[in-house]
KOLDO-577770 format. One record per residue: x negated, z, y negated of N, C-alpha, C in turn; residue in three letters. Coordinates in Angstrom, 3 decimals. Each point is the difference from the previous one (the first is absolute). Layout:
KOLDO-577770
(rec (X, Z, Y), (X, Z, Y), (X, Z, Y), ALA),
...
***
This chain:
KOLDO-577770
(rec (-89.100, 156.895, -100.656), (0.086, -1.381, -0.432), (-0.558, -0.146, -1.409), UNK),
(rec (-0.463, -1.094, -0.307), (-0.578, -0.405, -1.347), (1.390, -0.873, -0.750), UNK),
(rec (0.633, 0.704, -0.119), (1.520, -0.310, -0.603), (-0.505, -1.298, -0.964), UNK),
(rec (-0.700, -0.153, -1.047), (0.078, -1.188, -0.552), (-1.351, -0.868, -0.001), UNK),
(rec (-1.145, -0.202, 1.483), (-0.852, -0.776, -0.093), (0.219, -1.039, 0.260), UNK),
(rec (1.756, -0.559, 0.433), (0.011, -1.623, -0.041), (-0.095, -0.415, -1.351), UNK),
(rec (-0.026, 0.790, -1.145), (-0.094, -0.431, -1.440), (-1.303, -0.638, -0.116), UNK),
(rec (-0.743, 1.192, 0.561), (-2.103, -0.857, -0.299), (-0.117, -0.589, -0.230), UNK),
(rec (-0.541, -1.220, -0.569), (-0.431, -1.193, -0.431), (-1.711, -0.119, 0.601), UNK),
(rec (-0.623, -0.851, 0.367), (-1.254, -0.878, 0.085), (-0.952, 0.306, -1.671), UNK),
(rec (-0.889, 0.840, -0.154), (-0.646, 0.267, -1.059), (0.590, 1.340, -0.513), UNK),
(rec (1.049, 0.385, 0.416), (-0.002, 1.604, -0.573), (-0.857, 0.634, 0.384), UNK),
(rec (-0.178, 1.306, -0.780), (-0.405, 1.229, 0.208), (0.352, 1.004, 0.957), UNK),
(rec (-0.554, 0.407, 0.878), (-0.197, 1.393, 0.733), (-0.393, 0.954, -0.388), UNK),
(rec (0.047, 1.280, -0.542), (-0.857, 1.281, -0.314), (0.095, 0.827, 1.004), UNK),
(rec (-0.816, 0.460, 0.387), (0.147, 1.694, 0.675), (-0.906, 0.665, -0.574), UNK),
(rec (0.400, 1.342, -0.297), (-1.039, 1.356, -0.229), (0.255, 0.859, 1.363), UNK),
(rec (-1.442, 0.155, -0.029), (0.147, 1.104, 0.813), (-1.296, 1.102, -0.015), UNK),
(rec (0.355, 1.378, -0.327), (-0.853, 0.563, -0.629), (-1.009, 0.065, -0.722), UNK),
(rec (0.577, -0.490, -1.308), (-0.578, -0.829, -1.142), (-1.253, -0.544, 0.281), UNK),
(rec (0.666, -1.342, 1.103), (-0.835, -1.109, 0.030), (1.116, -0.958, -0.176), UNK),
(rec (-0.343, -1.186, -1.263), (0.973, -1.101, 0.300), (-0.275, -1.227, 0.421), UNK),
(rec (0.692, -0.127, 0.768), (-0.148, -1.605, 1.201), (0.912, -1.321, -0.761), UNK),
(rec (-0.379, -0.759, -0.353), (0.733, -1.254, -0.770), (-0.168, -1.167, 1.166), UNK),
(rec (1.153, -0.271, 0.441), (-0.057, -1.706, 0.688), (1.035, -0.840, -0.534), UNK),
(rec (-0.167, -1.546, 0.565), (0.287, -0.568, -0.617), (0.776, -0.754, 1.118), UNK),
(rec (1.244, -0.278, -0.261), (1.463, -0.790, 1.517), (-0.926, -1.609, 0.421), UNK),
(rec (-0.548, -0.178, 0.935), (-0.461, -1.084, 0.334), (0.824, -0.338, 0.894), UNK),
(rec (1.195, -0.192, 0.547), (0.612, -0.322, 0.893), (1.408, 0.359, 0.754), UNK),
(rec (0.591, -0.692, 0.105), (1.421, 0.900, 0.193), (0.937, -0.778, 1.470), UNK),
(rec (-0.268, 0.854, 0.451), (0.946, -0.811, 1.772), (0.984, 1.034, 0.467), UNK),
(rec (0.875, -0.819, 1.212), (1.057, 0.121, 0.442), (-0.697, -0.067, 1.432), UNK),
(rec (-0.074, 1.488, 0.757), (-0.581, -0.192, 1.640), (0.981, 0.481, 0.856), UNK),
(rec (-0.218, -0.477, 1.670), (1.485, 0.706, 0.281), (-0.704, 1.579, 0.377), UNK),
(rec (0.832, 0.474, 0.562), (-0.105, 1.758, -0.046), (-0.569, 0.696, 1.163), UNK),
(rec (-0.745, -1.605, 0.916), (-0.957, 1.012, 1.126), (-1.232, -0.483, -0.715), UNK),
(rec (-0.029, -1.015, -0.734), (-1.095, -0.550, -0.530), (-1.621, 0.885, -0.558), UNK),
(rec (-1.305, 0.213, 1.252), (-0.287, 1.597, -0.514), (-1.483, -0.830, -0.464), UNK),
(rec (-0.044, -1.483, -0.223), (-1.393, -0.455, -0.726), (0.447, 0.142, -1.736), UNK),
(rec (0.884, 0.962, -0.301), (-0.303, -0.257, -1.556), (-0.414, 1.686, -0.386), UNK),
(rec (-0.466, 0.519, 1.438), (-0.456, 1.185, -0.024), (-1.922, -0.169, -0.132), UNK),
(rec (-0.180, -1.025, 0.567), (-1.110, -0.042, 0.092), (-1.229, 0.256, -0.933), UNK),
(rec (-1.220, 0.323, 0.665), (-1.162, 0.130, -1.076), (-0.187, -0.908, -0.399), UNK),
(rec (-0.240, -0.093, -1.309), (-0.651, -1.360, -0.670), (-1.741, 0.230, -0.489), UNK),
(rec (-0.030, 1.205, -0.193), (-1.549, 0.296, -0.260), (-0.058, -0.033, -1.356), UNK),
(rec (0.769, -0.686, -1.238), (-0.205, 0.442, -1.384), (1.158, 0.936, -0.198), UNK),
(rec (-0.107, -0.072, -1.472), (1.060, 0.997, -0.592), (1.170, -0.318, -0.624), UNK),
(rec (1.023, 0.307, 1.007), (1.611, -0.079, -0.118), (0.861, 1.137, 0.294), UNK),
(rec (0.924, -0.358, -0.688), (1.135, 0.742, 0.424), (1.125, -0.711, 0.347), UNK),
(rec (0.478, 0.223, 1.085), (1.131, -0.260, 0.492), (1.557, 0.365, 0.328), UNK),
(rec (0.820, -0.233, -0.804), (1.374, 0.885, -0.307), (0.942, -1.031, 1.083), UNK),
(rec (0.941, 0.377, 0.960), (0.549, 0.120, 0.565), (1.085, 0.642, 0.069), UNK),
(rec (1.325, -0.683, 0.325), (1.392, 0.212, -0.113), (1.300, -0.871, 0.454), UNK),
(rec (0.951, 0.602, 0.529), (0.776, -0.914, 0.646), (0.811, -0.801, -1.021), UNK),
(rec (0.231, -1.363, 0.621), (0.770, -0.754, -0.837), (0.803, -0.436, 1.417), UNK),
(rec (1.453, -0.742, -0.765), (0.839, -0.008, -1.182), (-0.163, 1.832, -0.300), UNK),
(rec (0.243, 0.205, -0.948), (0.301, 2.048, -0.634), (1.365, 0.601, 0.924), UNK),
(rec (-0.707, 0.732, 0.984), (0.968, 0.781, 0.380), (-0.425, -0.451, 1.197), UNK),
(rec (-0.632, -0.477, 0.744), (0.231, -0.736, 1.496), (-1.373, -0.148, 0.264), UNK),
(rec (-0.201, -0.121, 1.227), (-1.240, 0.324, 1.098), (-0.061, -1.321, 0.440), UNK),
(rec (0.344, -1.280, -0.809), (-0.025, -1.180, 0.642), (-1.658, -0.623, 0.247), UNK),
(rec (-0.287, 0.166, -1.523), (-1.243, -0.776, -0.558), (-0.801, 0.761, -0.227), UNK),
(rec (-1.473, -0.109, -0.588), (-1.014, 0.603, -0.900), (-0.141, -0.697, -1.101), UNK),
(rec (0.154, 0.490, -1.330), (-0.948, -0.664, -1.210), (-1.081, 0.489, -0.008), UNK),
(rec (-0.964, -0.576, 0.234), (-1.329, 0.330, -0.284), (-0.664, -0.547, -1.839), UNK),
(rec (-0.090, 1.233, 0.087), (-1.222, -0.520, -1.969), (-1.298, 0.424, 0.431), UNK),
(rec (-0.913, -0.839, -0.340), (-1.111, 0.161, 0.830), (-0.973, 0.090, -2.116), UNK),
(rec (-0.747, 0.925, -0.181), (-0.560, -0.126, -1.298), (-1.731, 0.660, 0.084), UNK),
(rec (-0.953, -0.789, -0.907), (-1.269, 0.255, 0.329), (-0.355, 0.854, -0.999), UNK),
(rec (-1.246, 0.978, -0.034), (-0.126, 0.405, -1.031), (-0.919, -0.382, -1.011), UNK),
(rec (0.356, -0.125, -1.614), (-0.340, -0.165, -0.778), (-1.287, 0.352, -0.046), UNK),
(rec (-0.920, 1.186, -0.132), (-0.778, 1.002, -0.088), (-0.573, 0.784, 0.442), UNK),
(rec (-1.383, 0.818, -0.092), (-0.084, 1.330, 0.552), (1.025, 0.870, -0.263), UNK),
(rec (0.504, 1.502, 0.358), (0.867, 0.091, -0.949), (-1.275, 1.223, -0.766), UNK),
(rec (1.824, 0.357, -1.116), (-0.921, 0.686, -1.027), (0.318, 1.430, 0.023), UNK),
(rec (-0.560, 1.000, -0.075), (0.552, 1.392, -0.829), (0.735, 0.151, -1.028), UNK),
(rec (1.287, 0.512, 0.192), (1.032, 0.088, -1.251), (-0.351, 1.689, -0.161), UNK),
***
């Protein structure tokens, strides 16, 4: 579980590194899907990341979906 991504906000920051490459996006969007719901899996063809997690916390009711684009190429750290 992503214990605190109902916090996210619309315009935060995303980072990932991953073998010193860093990926910066930016929260464009934030929904509530139900939990067979499998179009927020879908290709979109640009560059996103998509974080996924059950809501309410603790329960298999819902999905929060944060859907965030990326900023950038990324860079070499």
């Amino acid at each position: 579980t992503f214990f605190n991504l109902d916090l996210v906000k619309v315009g935060d920051k995303v980072r990932i590194e991953q073998i010193g490459i860093d990926f910066t996006y930016t929260v464009v969007k934030i929904a509530v899907a139900d939990k067979y719901d499998e179009s927020v899996l879908e290709e979109t063809g640009d560059h996103r990341i998509t974080l996924i997690t059950c809501t309410p916390l603790w329960t298999s009711e819902q999905r929060l979906v944060v859907t965030a684009i990326q900023d950038r190429l990324p860079s070499v750290i």
